[in-house]
C-alpha positions, 0 to 999 in steps of 0.5 A, spaced: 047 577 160 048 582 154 050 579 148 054 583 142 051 582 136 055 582 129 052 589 127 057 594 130 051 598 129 046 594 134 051 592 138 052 600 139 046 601 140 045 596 145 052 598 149 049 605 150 042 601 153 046 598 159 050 604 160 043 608 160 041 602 165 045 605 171 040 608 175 038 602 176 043 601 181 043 603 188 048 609 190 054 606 192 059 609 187 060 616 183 062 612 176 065 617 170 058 617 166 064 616 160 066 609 160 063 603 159 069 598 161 066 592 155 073 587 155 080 588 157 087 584 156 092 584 160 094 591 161 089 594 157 081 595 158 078 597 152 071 602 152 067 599 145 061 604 146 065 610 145 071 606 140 076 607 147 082 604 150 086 605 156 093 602 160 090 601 167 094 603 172 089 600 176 088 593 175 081 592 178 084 595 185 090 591 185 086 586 183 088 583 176 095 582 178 095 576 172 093 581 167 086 582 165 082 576 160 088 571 162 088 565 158 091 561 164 085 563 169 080 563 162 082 556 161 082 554 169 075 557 170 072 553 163 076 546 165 073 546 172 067 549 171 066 543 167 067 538 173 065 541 179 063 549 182 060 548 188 059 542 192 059 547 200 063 545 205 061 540 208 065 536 204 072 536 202 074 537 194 081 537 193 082 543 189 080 547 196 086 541 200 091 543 194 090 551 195 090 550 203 096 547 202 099 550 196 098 557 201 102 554 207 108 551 203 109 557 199 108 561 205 114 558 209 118 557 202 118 565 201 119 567 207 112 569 210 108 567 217 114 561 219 109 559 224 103 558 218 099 552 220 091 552 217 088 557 212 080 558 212 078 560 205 072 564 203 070 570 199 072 576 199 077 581 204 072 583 208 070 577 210 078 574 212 079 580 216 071 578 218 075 572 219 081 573 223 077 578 227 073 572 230 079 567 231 082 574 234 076 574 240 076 567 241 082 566 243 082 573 248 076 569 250 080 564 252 084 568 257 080 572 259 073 574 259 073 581 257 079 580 253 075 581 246 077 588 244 081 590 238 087 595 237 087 599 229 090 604 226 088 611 224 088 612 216 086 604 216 082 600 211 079 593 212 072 593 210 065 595 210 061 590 213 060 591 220 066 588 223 071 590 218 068 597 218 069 597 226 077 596 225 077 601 220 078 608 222 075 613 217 069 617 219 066 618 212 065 610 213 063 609 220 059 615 222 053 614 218 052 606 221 052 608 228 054 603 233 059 598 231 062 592 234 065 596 242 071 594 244 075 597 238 080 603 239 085 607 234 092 608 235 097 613 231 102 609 227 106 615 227 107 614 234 112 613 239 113 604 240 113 606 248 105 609 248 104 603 245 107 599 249 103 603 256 097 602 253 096 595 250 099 593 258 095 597 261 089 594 257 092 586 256 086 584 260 081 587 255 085 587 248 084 580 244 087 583 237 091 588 234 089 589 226 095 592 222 095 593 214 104 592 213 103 597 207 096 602 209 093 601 202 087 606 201 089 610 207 095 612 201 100 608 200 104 608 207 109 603 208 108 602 215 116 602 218 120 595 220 122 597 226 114 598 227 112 592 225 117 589 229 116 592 236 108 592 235 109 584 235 113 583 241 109 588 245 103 584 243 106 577 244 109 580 252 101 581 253 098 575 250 095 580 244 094 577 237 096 580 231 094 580 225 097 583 219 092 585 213 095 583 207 089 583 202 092 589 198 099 589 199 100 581 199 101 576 193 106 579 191 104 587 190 110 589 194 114 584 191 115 579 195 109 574 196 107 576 203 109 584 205 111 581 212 116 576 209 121 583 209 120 582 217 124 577 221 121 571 224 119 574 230 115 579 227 110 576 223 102 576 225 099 570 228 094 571 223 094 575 216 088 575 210 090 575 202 083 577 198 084 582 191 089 578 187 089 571 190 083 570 184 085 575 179 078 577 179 075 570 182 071 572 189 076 568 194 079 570 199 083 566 205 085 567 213 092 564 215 093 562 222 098 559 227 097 553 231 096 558 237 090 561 233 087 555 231 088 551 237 082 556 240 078 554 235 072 549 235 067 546 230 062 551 229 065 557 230 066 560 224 064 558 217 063 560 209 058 558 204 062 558 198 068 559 201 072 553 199 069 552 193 073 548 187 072 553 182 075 559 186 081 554 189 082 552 182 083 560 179 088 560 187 092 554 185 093 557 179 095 565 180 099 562 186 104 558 183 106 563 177 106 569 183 110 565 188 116 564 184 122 568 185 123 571 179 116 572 178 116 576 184 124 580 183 121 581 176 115 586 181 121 589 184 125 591 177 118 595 174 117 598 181 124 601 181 122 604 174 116 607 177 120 610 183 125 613 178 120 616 173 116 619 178 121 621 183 124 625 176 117 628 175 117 630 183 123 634 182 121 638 176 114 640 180 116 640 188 110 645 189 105 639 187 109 633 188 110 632 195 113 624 196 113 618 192 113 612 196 112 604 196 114 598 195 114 593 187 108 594 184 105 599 189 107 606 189 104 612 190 104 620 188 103 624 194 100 631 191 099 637 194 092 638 194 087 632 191 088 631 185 081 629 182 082 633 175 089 630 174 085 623 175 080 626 170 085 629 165 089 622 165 083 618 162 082 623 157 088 620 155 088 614 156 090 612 162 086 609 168 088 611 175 086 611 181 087 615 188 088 613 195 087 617 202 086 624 201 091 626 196 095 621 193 095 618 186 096 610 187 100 606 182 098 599 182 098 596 175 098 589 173 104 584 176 105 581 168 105 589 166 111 590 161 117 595 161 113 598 155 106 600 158 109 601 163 113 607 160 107 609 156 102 609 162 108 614 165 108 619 159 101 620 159 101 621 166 107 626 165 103 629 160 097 630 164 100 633 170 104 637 164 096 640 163 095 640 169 100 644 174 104 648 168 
């Protein structure tokens, strides 16, 4: 771990080490080789090597929704980490029965899964949807043996280990892998409910699951329509499919409620549906939430985590879920996300050539341009704001939830700035 020493000399100096040592890191990532992110506080990140500090934009990927550095999880992590961190799970502890039942509750209370009953804990988004993936085909397999195939969506997103990468549509992630897990098939949200309709009927015996993310997150940004969400639900539920809503980046209040589909009526909800990303403000954990026809198919043995369930995870996830689920925490999102949309639908009309749609929900927004827009990312760095895309070529807006009316409006007037230099 490297340590700072009191000399802003030697502490340059060996910043400048660390930054140095990256090729020892597998290529997984094209990083800016002008960055060291060194500490943060809540909507800032600051770059001590080269005497630098940005608004982010980003918040860890929607991640840091509490803030970057919050005291709350600071002083959570120290107090358990002083009693217990991991004990595995063959046993209980309470924090993880706390968390389970804090997520269920709140769930019901705020509008989200009527029907929510279990919840299994792990660590990471991928493995919930690796999760829900599973609990998915044990119940096909239950009505049938070869009803274990999934339906996803083109421009989805779920993951990168093999399941997960199997439901997730883009080429650039799953050719170079080979085969993945059969039986997945992609459909085109933007289709009619009718094709739908044909094709999961005419598949019922061999479709176990159907995947959705409510809002596509890095396919870039698309709200998928109500009247969609509604019919895919009942489509599946007359064929005995199960759906599972993708929550891991647009759930835990990025939309301003605490679960995207909580805006559906009852009737619409998933079976199952996945939170990761903010669930720990930065703590790997991650959680699967089912209903009682899912996890009556379910036995001992069929699925397990080692660290999943931990009791310093389900601390930080009691904490972050009892400030998020509060309903004027959550309307609070709604009113910041209208001075995004409001700003950026004013910058849109002053370059319709460029920006092509401003679209979202809370704290979710994105900028579609008209190519991508690569170096207007680049040139709000040099100003001072961190900023991400999403898709091919949207600008992704996903600041932390506690970001204030201010940095909100600064962040905007460098980003009005940098499309200024850019498209003038």
């Amino acid at each position: 771990m490297l340590r700072l020493k009191r000399s802003p000399v030697l502490a340059s100096k060996q910043l400048k080490s660390a930054l140095d040592s990256h090729g020892f890191q597998v290529t997984t990532y094209a990083r800016p080789q002008d960055l060291l992110v060194t500490r943060g506080k809540d909507c800032t990140l600051f770059d001590d090597l080269h005497n630098k500090s940005y608004i982010d934009f980003t918040a860890g990927i929607a991640v840091t929704s509490l803030g970057h550095s919050n005291e709350g999880v600071a002083r959570v992590l120290c107090e358990q980490s002083k009693k217990l961190i991991h004990s595995s799970n063959l046993y209980y502890n309470p924090e993880c029965l706390e968390l389970s039942k804090k997520i269920v509750d709140k769930t019901k209370e705020l509008g989200g899964q009527h029907d929510c009953s279990k919840v299994f804990l792990c660590s990471t988004g991928t493995e919930a949807n690796e999760a829900a993936l599973k609990f998915a085909k044990k119940h096909g397999s239950l009505l049938g043996p070869k009803k274990h195939g999934i339906v996803a969506f083109e421009n989805s997103f779920h993951g990168r280990t093999m399941g997960a990468l199997s439901v997730t549509s883009n080429p650039k992630y799953r050719l170079p892998f080979g085969d993945l897990v059969p039986g997945t098939s992609f459909l085109n949200i933007h289709d009619e409910l009718t094709s739908f309709a044909d094709y999961i009927t005419s598949k019922k015996d061999e479709i176990a699951g159907l995947i959705v993310e409510p809002v596509q997150g890095e396919g870039g940004v698309f709200p998928v329509p109500t009247e969609k969400l509604i019919g895919l639900k009942q489509i599946c539920a007359e064929n005995d499919v199960v759906v599972i809503h993708d929550e891991i980046q647009c759930g835990m209040g990025r939309t301003g409620k605490l679960w995207a589909h909580a805006y559906l009526p009852k009737e619409a909800h998933p079976d199952i549906f996945t939170s990761a990303k903010a669930l720990g403000n930065g703590f790997p954990i991650a959680a699967t939430m089912v209903n009682e026809k899912v996890n009556n198919a379910l036995q001992v043995g069929d699925h397990g985590t080692t660290y999943g369930g931990n009791p310093l995870g389900s601390a930080v996830g009691n904490y972050v879920l009892e400030i998020i689920g509060e309903r004027e925490f959550l309307q609070d999102v709604l009113n910041k996300g209208e001075i995004f949309k409001k700003r950026l639908s004013s910058l849109k009309d002053r370059f319709p050539e460029h920006i092509k749609d401003v679209r979202g929900r809370g704290l979710m927004i994105g900028a579609e341009f008209a190519e991508p827009p690569k170096e207007l990312i680049n040139r709000c760095r040099g100003l001072g704001l961190l900023a991400i895309t999403a898709g091919k070529s949207t600008v992704r807006f996903v600041p932390p939830l506690t970001i204030t009316e201010d940095e909100i409006n600064e962040g905007l007037t460098i980003f009005e700035k940098a499309v200024e230099d850019i498209y003038n």
